[in-house]
Each structure stands twice: as structure tokens, then as C-alpha cells.
C-alpha positions, 0 to 999 in steps of 0.5 A: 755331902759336901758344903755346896751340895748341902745349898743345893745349888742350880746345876748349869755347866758349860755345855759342848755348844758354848765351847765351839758353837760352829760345830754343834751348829743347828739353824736357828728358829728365830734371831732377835735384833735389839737395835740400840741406837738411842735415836731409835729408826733414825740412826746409822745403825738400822741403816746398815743394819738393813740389808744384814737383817735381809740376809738373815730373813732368808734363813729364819725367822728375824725380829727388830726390836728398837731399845729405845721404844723400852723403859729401862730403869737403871740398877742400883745395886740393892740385890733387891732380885737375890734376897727379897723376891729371886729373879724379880727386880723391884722395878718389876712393874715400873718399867719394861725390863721383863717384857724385854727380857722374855722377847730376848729369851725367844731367840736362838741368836740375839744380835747386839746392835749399837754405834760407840758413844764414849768408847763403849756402849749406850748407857741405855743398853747398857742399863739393860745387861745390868738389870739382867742380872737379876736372871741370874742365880747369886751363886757361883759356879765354874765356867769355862776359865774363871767362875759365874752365875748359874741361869734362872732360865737355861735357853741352850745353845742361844748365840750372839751377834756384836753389830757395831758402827763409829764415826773414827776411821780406826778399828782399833776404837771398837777394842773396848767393845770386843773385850766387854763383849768377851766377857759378858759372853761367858757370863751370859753362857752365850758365845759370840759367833759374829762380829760385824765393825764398821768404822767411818759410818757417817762419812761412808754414807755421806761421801758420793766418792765412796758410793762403790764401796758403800754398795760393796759393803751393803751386799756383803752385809746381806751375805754375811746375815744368810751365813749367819744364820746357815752356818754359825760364823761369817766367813773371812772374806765377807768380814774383811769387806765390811770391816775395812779401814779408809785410808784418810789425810789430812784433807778428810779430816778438814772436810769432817770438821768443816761438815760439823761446823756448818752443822752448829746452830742449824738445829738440824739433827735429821742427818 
């Protein structure tokens, strides 16, 4: 026997639905939304999120679970879940990483949902892809192009959604995203078979000359969760709509400036 089979290491090999989902696709039971806004309801995120949600429920089964309703204690790298007690953080019962954990694990597709701070991700969610390595094996095992952990739980065929919205007016801001998401992806064994990017967010909500183009981007939204979840991908079309840049000038940004000036010292953050 060679070394590694002496470890007896967990088998978990790329399967056929992690190298093309859309055509082993089967409708999924239940998707789960893990909106993770940290102002929770009150953000731009659930607001678009609506009616992307209201398509999808006319195919399956949908919870909305809001991330900030969950203590999420950040990991410090002690390697606690691979060497003292495997697959259990030492933060176990002093917060709610495994409740959200086993929430996450009950869905066929798990849709990411969150604005950009700082060109990425809220620290928040990203607190919790962190401590969800103590699902994993410490193990190193191939992948589909480099090596990876092997799984505690095997969930097959799970799938996830990218839902993400910015106040910029470029697409070229959700860049740093879609590679993080690529490569959490394949360590995750969980292709990604949508990605939703709505840039100008604020201002496409705010701005009454936009209202056509806001209700458009709102059906198509709806249109594209129900294609989600009949047939594993949205159609180009529908993700052209939503993801479309504004053209902007000069006068757009002096309204945008002069929006957040009038804001400073109001106290007034239900906007």
C-alpha cells in the first residue's frame, strides 16, 4: 500500500455534477439565501433581493436566513478543529457558527447574497467561510486543477448562487468578488452556476428617471430565480438586463456628492 492509503485518507473525488452542473442538473428541493448585509432587512441587498427570491419560490422550497441575526466568531488560525477535537471549532458553544452551518447544509443551492465593502466581501461573511474550514479534512486531496480538502459532510450536487450589489457605476468593481468566489468554489466542491451583479444600486433605487429601468431589472430578477432553479443557469438575456451599466457624467457624480453631503450630521442612516 502506498503511504497515503496507509492514512487512509477520506475519499471525496470530483464528481460529474462539479464539472458541468447544468447538464446533471435535477431541481433542487430547497435553496437557502444567506443575505449578508450587515444591516440585515434594511439593506439594499434584500430589496433586490425580492423579487430574485419570488421567482425561485415558484420552483422550490426558499429560506432567508439574515447573517446578521448570527454570532460569528472569528477564526484565528489555532487549527483547534484539525488536532484537538476534528470538525468542532473551540468557539463551538460560544457562538452560532454550527447552527448556521447545519442551516447551510439543507440546501441544494445556497445563494451568496451581499453589497461590496472595501472591494470585496463583509467581514461578517467572510468570518464565516473562514470558520468553515473546520468542515473540512486537513487532508490534501486533487481537485479539478490544483489540490484541496476532502469534506467532513459529502452534501452532492450542492450549488451556489454569487448575489451582489455596489453603489459604482462599473462592473469592473465586482472583479475581486467573482475571483474569490471562483476559488472558494472549487474548495468548497460547489460550482457556481449564477452570478447576479448589480452595480449603482443606490442610485438606481433613489433616482425617479430610472424608474423604468429599475421595474425592468426587478422582473427580470424574478425571472432569472425561476430559471435558476428549473434549469441550473440564467439565461443571457435575462443577465444582461440585470447586470447593465448606467452611463454617468459629470453631473451624476455632482448629484451623488451632493446626496451624501446633505446626508453628513443628519443622523439619518434609514436611507
Amino acid at each position: 500500500r502506498s503511504f497515503a492509503q496507509k492514512l487512509d485518507i477520506p475519499k471525496d473525488p470530483v464528481t460529474d455534477f462539479e464539472r458541468n452542473p447544468t447538464k446533471y442538473w435535477k431541481k433542487p428541493r430547497k435553496v437557502v439565501v444567506l443575505s449578508s448585509s450587515p444591516r440585515g432587512e434594511n439593506g439594499y441587498t434584500d430589496f433586490y433581493l425580492e423579487p430574485f427570491i419570488k421567482g425561485m419560490k415558484k420552483q422550490t422550497e426558499v429560506e432567508l436566513v439574515h447573517l446578521n441575526n448570527f454570532k460569528i466568531t472569528p477564526c484565528d488560525g489555532c487549527f483547534y478543529c484539525w488536532m484537538n477535537t476534528p470538525g468542532q471549532c473551540k468557539y463551538h458553544e460560544k457562538d452560532n457558527f454550527t447552527k448556521l452551518a447545519d442551516i447551510m447544509y439543507t440546501a441544494d443551492i445556497i445563494v451568496y447574497a451581499f453589497p461590496i465593502y472595501a472591494d470585496g466581501i463583509p467581514s461578517t461573511l467572510k468570518s464565516y467561510f473562514d470558520r468553515s474550514v473546520s468542515r473540512a479534512y486537513p487532508y490534501m486531496i486533487e481537485g479539478l486543477k490544483r489540490v484541496r480538502h476532502p469534506r467532513m459532510r459529502i452534501h452532492e450536487n450542492q450549488s451556489m448562487v454569487v448575489f451582489s450589489i455596489c453603489g459604482f457605476f462599473e462592473q469592473l468593481n465586482f472583479n475581486p468578488v467573482r475571483a474569490y468566489f471562483k476559488a472558494l468554489s472549487h474548495n468548497r466542491h460547489c460550482p457556481v452556476i449564477g452570478e447576479i451583479y448589480r452595480p449603482t444600486a443606490l442610485g438606481l433605487h433613489s433616482n425617479p428617471f430610472l424608474f423604468q429601468k429599475l421595474e425592468n431589472i426587478m422582473l427580470q430578477l424574478e425571472n432569472a430565480g425561476e430559471q435558476i432553479a428549473l434549469t441550473g443557469k440564467i439565461n443571457r438575456k435575462t443577465r444582461r438586463i440585470i447586470n447593465q451599466e448606467f452611463p454617468y457624467s459629470a453631473w451624476d457624480i455632482s448629484k451623488t456628492n451632493e446626496w451624501w453631503n446633505e446626508k453628513k450630521g443628519s443622523k439619518d442612516y434609514n436611507y
